[in-house]
FILUM-366924 format. One line per 4 residues: number of its first residue (from 1); for each residue x, y, z of C-alpha. Coordinates in pm, 1 decimal. Example, Ala and Ser with C-alpha at 12.3 -4.5 7.8 and 13.67 -1.06 7.14 Angstrom:
2
1> 1230.0/-450.0/780.0; 1367.0/-106.0/714.0
END
This chain:
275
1> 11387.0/10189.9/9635.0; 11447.1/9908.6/9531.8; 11597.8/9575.9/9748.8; 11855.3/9291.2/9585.3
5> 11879.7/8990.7/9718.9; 12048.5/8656.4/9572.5; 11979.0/8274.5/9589.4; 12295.1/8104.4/9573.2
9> 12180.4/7824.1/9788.5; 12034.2/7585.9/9483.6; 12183.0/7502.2/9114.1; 11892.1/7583.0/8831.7
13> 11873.7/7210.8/8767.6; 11802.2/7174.5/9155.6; 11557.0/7446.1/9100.7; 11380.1/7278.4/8775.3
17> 11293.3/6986.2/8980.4; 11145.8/7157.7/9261.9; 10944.2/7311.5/9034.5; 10817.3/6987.2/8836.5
21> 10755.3/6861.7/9148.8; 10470.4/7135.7/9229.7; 10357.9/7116.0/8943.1; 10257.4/6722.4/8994.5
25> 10066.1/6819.1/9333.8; 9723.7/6668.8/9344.4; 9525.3/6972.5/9450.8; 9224.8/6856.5/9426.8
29> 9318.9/6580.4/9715.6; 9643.5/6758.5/9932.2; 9585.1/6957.5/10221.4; 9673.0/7320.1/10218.0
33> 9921.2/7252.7/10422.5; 10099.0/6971.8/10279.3; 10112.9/7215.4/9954.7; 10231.1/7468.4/10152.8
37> 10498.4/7288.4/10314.5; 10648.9/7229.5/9959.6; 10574.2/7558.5/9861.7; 10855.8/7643.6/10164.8
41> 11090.7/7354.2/10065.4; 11101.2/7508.5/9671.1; 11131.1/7879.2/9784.4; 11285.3/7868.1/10113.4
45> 11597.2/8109.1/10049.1; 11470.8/8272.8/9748.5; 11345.1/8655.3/9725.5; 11289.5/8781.1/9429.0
49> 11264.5/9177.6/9331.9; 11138.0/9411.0/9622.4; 11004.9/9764.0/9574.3; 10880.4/10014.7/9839.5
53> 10557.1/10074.3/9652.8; 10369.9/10394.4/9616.1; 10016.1/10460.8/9408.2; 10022.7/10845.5/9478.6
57> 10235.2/10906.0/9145.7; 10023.5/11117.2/8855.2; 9967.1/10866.8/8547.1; 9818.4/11138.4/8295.8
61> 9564.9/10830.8/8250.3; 9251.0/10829.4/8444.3; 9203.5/10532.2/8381.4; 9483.7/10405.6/8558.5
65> 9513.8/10430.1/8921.3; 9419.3/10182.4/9220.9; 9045.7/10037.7/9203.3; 8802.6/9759.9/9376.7
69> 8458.2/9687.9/9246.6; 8184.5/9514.6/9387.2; 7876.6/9385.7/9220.6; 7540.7/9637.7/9318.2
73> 7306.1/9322.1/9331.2; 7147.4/9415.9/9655.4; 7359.1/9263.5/9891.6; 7554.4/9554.9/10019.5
77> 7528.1/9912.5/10097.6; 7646.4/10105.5/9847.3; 7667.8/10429.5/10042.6; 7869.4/10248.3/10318.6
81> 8250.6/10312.3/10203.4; 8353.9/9949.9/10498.6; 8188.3/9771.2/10189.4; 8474.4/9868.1/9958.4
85> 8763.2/9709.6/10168.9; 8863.5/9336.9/10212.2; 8606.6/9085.9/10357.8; 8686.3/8981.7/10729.6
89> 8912.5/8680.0/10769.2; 8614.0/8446.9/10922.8; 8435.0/8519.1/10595.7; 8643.3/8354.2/10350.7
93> 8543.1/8006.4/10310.4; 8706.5/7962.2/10000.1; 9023.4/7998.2/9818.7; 9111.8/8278.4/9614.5
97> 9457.2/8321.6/9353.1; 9619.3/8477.1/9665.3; 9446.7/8344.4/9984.9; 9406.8/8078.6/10159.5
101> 9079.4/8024.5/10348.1; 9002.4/8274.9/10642.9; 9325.8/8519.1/10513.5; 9204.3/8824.0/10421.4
105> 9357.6/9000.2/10087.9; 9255.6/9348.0/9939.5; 9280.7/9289.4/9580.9; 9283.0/9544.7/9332.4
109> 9389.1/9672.3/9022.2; 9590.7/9957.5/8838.0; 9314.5/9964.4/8493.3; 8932.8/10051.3/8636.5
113> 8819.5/9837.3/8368.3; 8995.4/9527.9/8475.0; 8825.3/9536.2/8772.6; 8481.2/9450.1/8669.8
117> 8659.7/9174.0/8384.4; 8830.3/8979.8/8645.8; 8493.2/8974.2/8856.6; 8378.7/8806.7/8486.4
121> 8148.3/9085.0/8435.1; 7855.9/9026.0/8221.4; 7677.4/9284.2/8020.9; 7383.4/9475.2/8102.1
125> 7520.6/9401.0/8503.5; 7593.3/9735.1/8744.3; 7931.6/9749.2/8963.8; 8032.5/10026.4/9190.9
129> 8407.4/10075.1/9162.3; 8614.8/10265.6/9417.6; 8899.9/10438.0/9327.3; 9194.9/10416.4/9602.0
133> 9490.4/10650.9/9676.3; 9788.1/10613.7/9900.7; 9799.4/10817.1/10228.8; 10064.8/11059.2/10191.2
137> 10413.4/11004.5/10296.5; 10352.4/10612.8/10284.6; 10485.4/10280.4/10101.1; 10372.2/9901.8/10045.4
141> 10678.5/9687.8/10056.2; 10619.7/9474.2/9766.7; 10758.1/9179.6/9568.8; 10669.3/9088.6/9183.5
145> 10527.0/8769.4/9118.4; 10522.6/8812.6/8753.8; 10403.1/9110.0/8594.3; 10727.7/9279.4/8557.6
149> 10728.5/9526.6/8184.2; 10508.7/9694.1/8000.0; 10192.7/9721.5/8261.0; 10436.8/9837.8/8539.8
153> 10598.1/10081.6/8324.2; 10273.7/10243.3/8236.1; 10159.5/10280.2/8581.8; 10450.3/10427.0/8757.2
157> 10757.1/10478.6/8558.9; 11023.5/10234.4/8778.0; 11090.6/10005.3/8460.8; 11476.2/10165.2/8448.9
161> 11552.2/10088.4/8811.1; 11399.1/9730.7/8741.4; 11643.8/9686.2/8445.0; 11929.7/9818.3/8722.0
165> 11862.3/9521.6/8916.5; 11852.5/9220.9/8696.7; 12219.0/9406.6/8528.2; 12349.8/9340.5/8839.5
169> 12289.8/8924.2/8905.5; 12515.5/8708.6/8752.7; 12429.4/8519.8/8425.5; 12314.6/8216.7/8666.9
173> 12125.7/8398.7/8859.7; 11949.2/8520.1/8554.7; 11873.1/8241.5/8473.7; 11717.0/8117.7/8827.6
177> 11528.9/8448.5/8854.1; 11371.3/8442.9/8449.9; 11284.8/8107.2/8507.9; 11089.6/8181.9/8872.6
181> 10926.8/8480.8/8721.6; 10807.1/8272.5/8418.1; 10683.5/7992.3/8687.6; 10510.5/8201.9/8897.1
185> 10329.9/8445.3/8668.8; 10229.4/8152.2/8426.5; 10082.0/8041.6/8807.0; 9942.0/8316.1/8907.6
189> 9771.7/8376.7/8514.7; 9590.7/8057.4/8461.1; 9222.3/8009.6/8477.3; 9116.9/7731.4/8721.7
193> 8778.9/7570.2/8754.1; 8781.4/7510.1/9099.0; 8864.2/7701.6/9419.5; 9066.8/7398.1/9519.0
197> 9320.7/7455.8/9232.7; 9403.0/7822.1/9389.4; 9596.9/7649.1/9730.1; 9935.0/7625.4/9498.6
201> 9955.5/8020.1/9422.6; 9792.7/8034.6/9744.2; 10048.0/7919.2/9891.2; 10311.1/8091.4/9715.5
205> 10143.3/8398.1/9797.5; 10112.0/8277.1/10202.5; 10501.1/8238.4/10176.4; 10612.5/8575.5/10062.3
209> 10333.9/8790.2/10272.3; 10442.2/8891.5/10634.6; 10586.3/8513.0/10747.7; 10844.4/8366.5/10971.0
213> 10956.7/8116.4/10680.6; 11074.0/8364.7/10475.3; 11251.9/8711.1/10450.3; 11029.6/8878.9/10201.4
217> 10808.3/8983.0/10428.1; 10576.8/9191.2/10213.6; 10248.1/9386.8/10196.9; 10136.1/9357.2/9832.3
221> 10188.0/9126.0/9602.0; 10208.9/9253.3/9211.6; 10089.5/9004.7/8967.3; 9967.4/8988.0/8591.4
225> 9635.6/9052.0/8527.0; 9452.0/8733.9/8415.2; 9177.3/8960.0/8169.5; 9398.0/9195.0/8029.7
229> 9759.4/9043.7/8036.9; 10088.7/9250.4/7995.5; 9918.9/9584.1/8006.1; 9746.2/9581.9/8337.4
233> 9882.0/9489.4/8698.3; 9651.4/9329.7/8994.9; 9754.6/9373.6/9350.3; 9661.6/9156.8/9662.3
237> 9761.7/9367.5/9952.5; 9765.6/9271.8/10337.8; 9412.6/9407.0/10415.0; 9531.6/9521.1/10766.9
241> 9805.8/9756.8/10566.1; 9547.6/9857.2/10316.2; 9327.8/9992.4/10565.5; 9635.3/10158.6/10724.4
245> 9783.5/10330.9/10399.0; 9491.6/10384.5/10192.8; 9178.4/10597.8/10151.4; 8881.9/10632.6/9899.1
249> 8860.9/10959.4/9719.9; 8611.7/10821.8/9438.4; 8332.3/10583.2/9371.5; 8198.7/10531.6/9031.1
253> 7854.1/10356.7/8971.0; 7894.5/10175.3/8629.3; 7695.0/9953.6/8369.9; 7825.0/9727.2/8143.3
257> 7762.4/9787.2/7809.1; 7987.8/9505.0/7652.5; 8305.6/9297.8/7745.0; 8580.2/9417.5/7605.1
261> 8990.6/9421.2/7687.9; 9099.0/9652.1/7495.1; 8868.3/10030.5/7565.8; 8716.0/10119.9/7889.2
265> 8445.5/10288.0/7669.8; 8209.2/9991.3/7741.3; 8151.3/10114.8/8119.4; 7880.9/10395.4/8107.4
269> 7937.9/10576.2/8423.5; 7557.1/10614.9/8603.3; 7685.1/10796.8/8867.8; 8068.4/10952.8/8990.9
273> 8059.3/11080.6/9386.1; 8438.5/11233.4/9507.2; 8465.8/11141.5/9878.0
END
């Protein structure tokens, strides 16, 4: 199902400059909150596409799904299924491509072998990856931050009713939307080299999750993989609705036996348990 809204309220010029301005925001020296507050002035207004988001469709491709992996490097239990979910809040000291520090995200990913490439996965390491699936009857509301084509497609088959939508906006509107999808997955798909550099998609991410400055109001955020580009989607999901509307059936206990982005013959499965 899918949701259209319109931003009428700013010209694409008006929009360009916003944009440029973001883009010159020290980082390294604003507050998370000063970036933020532009982050509302840019957007405020603005929702892009919407889907009520399910993971329980069939793919014919097991290695496509919904999976999480965590390094096995002694730190964790790996029989304890609470260590496959989103770390606490008070835990997150830094910032991640969706968070902020102390907000919680469950991030995951539609390819099982992305998961262990955007943990930059070396070879010869060992990662348990679990393997998610949505509790029956239930949906993420969701809005695409880039990633919209071939990867979503391939996953679960709402490409058409995503064409339906953009037919339906006006040639200026378009415009506005190409040109904020282009922004924000170019964003959301760069490599940084410091935590600090996450607070602008952040930010944008704070924005469209569950907030009063905005009417998005989502659970998951869909975004381009970074590792594997236009074939694979990453999620970052409210952790309080992923523990709500999802549930482990597998775990897989893998080794790296080279990196990769193309086969997901270079994970040699130790071990497979079905919860």
């Amino acid at each position: 199902m899918l949701v259209k809204d319109y931003f009428t309220n700013i010209s694409i010029n008006e929009l360009k400059r916003k944009l440029n301005e973001l883009d010159k925001i020290d980082l390294k020296n604003s507050s998370f909150e000063d970036v933020f507050k532009k982050v509302i002035e840019t957007f405020s207004g603005i929702v892009l596409c919407r889907v009520a988001l399910s993971f329980g469709e069939e793919t014919g491709d097991p290695r496509f799904g919904l999976f999480r992996a965590r390094q096995v490097d002694g730190t964790f239990d790996l029989d304890n299924p609470d260590n496959y979910w989103a770390k606490p809040a008070q835990f997150q000291v830094d910032y991640g491509r969706c968070h902020s520090i102390t907000e919680s995200r469950f991030y995951a990913s539609n390819y099982i072998l992305s998961t262990v490439l955007e943990c930059r996965a070396k070879p010869g390491s060992e990662w348990v990856i679990a393997e998610f699936d949505i509790i029956e009857n239930t949906f993420f509301e969701s809005v695409f931050l880039g990633g919209v084509g071939t990867g979503f497609d391939r996953m679960m088959g709402h490409q058409g009713r995503l064409d339906f939508f953009f037919s339906n906006l006006s040639k200026s509107e378009k415009k506005k939307n190409n040109l904020l999808y282009k922004y924000i997955s170019k964003k959301l798909g760069e490599k940084v080299s410091s935590s600090k550099k996450y607070k602008l998609t952040a930010a944008i991410s704070k924005f469209f999750f569950r907030s009063p400055h905005n009417s998005a109001n989502v659970e998951c955020i869909i975004y381009p993989s970074l590792m594997t580009k236009k074939k694979v989607l990453n999620f970052a999901i409210d952790s309080e609705s992923a523990r709500e509307k999802l549930r482990i059936i597998r775990i897989y206990h893998v080794r790296v036996e080279s990196i990769s982005t193309k086969e997901s013959s270079n994970l040699h499965i130790v071990k497979k348990l079905e919860l």
